[in-house]
C-alpha positions in Angstrom: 129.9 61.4 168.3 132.6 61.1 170.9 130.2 61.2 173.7 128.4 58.1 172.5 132.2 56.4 171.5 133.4 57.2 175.0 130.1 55.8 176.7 130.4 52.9 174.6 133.9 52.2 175.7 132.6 52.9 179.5 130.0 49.8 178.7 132.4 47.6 177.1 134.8 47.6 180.0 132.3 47.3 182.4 131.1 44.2 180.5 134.9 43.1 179.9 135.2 43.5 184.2 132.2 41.5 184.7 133.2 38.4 183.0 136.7 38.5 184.2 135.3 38.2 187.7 133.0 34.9 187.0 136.7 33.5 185.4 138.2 34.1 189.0 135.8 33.2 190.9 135.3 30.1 188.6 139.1 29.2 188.7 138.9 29.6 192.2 136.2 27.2 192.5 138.4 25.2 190.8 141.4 25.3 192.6 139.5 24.5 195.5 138.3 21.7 194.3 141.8 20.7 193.4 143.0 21.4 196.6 140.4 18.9 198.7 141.5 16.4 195.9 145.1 16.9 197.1 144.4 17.0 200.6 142.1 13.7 200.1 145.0 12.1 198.3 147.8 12.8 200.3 145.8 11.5 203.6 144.8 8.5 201.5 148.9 7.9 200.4 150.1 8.5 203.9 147.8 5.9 205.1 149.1 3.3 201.9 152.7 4.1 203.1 151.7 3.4 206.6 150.0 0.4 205.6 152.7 -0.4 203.5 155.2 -0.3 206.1 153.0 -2.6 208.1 152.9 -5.1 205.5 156.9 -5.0 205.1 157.5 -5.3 208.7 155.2 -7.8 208.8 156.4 -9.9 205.6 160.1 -9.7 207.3 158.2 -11.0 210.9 157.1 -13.9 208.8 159.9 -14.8 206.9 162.2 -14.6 210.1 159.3 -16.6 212.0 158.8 -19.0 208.8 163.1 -19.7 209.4 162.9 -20.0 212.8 160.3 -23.1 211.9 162.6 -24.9 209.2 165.4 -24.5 211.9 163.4 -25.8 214.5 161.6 -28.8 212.3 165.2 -29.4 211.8 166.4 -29.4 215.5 163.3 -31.5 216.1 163.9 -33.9 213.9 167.2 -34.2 214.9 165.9 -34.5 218.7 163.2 -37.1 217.7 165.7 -39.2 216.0 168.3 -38.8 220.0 165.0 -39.5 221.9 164.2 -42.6 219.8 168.1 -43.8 219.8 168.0 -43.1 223.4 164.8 -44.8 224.1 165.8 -48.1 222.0 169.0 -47.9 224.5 167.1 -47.3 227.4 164.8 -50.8 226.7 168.2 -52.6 225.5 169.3 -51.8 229.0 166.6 -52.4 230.9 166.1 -56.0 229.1 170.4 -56.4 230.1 169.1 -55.6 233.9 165.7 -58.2 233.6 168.3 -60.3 232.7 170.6 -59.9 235.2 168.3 -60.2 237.8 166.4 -63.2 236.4 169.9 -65.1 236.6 170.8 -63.9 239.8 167.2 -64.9 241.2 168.0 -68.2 239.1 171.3 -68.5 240.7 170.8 -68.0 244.3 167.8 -70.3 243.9 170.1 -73.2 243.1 172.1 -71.9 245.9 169.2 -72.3 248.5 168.4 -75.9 246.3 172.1 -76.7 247.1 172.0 -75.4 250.8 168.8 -77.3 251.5 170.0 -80.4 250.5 173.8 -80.2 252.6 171.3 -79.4 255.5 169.6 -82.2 254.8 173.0 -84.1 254.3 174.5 -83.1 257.7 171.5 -83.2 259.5 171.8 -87.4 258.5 175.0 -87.3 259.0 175.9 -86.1 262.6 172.3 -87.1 263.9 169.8 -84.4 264.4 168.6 -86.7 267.9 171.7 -85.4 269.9 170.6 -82.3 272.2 174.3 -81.4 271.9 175.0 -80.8 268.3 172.6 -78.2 266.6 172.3 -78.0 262.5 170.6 -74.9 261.0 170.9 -72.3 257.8 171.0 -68.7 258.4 171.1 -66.5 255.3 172.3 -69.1 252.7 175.1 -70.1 255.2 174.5 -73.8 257.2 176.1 -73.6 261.0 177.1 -76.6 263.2 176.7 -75.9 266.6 178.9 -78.7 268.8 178.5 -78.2 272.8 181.7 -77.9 274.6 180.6 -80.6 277.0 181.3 -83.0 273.9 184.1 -81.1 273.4 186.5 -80.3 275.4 186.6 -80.7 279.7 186.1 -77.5 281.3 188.8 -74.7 281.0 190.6 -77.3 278.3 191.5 -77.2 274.9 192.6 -81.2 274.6 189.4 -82.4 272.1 187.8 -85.3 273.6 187.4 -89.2 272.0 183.8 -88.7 272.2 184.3 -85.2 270.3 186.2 -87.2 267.8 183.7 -89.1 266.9 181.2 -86.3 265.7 184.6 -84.6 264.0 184.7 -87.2 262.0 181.3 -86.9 260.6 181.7 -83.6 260.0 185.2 -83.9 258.4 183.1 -86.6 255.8 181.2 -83.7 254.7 184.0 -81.5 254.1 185.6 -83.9 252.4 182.6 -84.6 250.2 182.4 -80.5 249.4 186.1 -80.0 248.1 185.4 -76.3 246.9 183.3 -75.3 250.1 185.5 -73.2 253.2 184.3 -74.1 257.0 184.9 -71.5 259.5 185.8 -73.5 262.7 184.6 -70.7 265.8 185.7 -71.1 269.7 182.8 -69.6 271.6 182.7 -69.0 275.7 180.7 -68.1 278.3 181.4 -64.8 279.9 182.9 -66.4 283.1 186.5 -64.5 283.8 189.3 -67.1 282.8 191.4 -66.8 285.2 194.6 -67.6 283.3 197.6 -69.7 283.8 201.0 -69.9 281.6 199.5 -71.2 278.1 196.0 -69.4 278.1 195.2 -65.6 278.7 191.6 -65.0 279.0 188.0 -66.1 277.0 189.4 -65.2 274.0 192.4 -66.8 273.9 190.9 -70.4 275.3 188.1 -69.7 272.4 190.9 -69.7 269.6 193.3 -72.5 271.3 189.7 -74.5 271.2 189.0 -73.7 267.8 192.9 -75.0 266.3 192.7 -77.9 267.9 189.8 -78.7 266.1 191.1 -77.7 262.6 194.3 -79.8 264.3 192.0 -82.9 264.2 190.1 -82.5 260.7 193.4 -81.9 259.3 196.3 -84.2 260.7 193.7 -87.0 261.9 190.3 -87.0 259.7 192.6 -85.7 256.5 190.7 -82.4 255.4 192.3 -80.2 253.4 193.5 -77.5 255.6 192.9 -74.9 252.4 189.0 -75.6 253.5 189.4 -74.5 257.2 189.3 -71.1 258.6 190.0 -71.0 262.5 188.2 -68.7 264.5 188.4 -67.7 268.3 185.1 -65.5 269.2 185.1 -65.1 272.7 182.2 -64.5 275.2 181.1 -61.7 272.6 178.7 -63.3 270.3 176.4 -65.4 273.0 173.3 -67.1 271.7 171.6 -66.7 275.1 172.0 -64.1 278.4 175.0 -65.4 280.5 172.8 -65.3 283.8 172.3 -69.3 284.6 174.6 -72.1 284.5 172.5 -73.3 281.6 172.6 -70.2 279.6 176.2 -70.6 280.2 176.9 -74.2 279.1 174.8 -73.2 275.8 176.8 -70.3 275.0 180.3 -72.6 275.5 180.3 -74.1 272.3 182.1 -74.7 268.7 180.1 -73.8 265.9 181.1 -75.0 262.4 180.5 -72.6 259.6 179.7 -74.2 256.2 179.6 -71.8 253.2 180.3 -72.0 249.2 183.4 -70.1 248.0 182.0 -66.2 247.1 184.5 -66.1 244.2 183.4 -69.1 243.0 179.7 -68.5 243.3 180.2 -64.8 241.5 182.0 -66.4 238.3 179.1 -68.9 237.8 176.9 -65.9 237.7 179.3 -63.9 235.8 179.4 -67.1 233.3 175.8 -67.9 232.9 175.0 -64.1 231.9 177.9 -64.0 229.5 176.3 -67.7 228.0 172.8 -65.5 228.0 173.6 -63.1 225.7 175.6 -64.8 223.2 
């Protein structure tokens, strides 16, 4: 009887053994199983964090770049409206400079209208026939040009009655252009004066010459002697080369300048722009 208890209890153990093993190796299974899953899981939630991460750093990028926008719509706004200011100024001064030079091309065409016509004047006047006496514009300004010969006798500064004569037209013109200046200019040849006790050289006869002119416009033809500027020039400014006696008579000569006040012709510039843009 206890033989067959004994092998009985043998059987059940070996039975109770057997099953414990398929519990291990089934839990095992299982915790293997478990184990991939946590593997799986932590690679996928280190990836999310990652990717998370990303998504931060990238949400920040935008918001910072989304700022940087507003401030620069702002600033470019702001420049747009400068620009536009600037450009309205920029056309408002460029109109103020058409202007300018419309009534400055407006002016000194009256000028040359004005300058034509007292060319014409004198020209009628003194008598454009005589060989002597020359009448001709350079740069806005008319010249007279009076050889010595009717002048003055050679190596003298005592005007002549004949010289008189043509003074006096030319002191009629003056006198009919009270705010115009005349620049009365000695010119010589380039022959050395030889000098005596009055008169010193070229340039001294040329200025002697050119008072005694302004002498007779002012005490004897009654010109205003604010008009008259007197000059002495020398042999220094000749018309033609000083190598014949003809050369050398034409360069002996007077020459008359007839020109507008520049003060005066500035203010009526000045004038009519200030009358534009009121």
């Amino acid at each position: 009887m206890k033989k067959v208890v004994f092998i009985l209890s043998i059987a059940c153990l070996t039975l109770t053994s057997c099953g414990t093993k398929k519990k291990i190796a089934a839990l095992e299974a299982q915790n293997k199983e478990c184990q991939d899953l946590l593997n799986s899981t932590t690679v996928k939630l280190n990836l999310c964090l990652s990717e998370k991460d990303a998504l931060s750093k990238q949400n920040d990028y935008l918001k910072q770049n989304n700022s940087d926008l507003i401030n620069n719509q702002k600033e470019l706004t702001m420049l747009t409206s400068k620009g536009a200011q600037n450009l309205e100024k920029s056309l408002e001064s460029l109109k103020e400079k058409d202007l300018k030079i419309t009534r400055l091309q407006d002016a000194l065409t009256r000028k040359d209208s004005v300058t034509l016509a007292l060319v014409t004047s004198i020209k009628s006047s003194v008598g454009v026939s005589d060989p002597d006496i020359e009448v001709n514009v350079d740069k806005g300004v008319v010249f007279i040009s009076i050889a010595d010969k009717l002048l003055f006798k050679s190596g003298s500064y005592v005007v002549s009655d004949r010289a008189k004569e043509v003074l006096a037209k030319v002191a009629k013109i003056i006198n009919d252009k009270p705010t115009f200046e005349c620049m009365v200019e000695g010119h010589t040849d380039n022959v050395p004066f030889t000098g005596n006790a009055v008169l010193l050289d070229n340039w001294d006869l040329s200025v002697k010459r050119s008072t005694a002119i302004v002498r007779v416009l002012t005490k004897e033809l009654k010109v205003n002697p604010k008009q008259l500027i007197a000059a002495g020039r020398g042999e220094f400014i000749p018309l033609v080369e000083n190598n014949t006696t003809e050369n050398r008579a034409t360069n002996r000569r007077t020459r008359i300048v007839i020109l507008p006040k520049i003060d005066e012709f500035y203010e009526m510039i000045e004038k009519e722009m200030k009358n534009q843009k009121k």
